[in-house]
C-alpha positions as CSV (number, residue, x, y, z in Angstrom):
1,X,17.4,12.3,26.4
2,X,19.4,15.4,24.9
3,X,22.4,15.6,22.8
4,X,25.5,15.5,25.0
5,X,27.5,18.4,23.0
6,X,24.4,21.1,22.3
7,X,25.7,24.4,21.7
8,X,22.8,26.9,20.8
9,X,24.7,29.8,19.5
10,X,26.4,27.6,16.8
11,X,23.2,25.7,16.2
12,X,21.8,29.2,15.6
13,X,24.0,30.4,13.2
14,X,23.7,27.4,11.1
15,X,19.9,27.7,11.1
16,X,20.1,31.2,10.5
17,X,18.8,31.1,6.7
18,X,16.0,29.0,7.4
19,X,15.1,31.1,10.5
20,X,15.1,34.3,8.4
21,X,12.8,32.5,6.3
22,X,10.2,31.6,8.1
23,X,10.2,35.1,9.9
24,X,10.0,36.7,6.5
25,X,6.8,34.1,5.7
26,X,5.1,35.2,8.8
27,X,5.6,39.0,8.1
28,X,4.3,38.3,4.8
29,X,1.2,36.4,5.8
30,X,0.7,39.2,8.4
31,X,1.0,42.0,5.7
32,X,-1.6,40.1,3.2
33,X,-4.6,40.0,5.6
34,X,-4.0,43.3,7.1
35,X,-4.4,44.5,3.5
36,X,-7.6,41.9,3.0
37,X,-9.2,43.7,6.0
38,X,-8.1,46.9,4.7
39,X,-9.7,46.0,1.0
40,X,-13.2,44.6,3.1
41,X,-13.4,47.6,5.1
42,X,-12.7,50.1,2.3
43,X,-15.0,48.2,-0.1
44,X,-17.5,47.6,2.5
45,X,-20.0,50.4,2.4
46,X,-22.8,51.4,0.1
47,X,-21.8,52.7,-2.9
48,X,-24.7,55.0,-3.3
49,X,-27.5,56.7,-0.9
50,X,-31.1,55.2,-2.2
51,X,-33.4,57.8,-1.3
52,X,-36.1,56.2,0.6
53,X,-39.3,56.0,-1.0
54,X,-37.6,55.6,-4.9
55,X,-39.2,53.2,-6.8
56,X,-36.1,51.7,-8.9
57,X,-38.2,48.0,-10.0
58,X,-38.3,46.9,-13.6
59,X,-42.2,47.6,-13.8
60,X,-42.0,50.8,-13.7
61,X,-42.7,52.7,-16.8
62,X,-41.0,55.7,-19.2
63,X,-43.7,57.8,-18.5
64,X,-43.5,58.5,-15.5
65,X,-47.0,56.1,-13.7
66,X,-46.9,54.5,-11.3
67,X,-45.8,50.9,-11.5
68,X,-48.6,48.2,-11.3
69,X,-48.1,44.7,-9.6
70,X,-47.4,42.2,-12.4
71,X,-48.5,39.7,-9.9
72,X,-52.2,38.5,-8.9
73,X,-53.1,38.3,-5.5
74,X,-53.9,35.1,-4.4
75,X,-51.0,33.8,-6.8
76,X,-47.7,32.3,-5.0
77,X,-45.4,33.4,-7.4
78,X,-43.2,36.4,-6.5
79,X,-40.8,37.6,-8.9
C-alpha cells in the first residue's frame, strides 16, 4: 500500500539536504580512488634500470673479485 497524499516535488525539497549529501559522498569516494589508481600507476614502475649481468649481492667484495658462493653444495640452506 502507498501513502494516499504523496507529492514528490515537496517530498524532494524537504529531502534536499540529505540528497546533496549523499551525492557529495559519492563524488568524494569517486575522487579518492581515482587518485589511489592514479598514486599505483604513477608509483608503479621501477625506479631504476638494473643492467643485466650486475652483480649487486652482499658477497661481493671492495676489490673488485668476483664473489664466491658462501654456501656448500650439497647444503640446503640458501641465504
Amino acid at each position: 500500500m502507498s501513502a494516499p497524499d504523496t507529492n514528490v516535488d515537496k517530498q524532494e525539497e524537504r529531502h534536499k539536504p540529505a540528497l546533496l549529501g549523499i551525492k557529495g559522498a559519492m563524488l568524494f569516494g569517486v575522487l579518492m580512488l581515482l587518485i589511489i589508481v592514479f598514486l599505483a600507476v604513477m608509483r608503479g614502475g621501477d625506479d631504476e634500470a638494473v643492467p643485466v649481468g650486475a652483480n649487486n649481492d652482499a658477497t661481493t667484495s671492495d676489490t673488485g673479485a668476483v664473489a664466491v658462493d658462501p654456501v656448500e653444495p650439497g647444503t640446503n640452506e640458501s641465504n
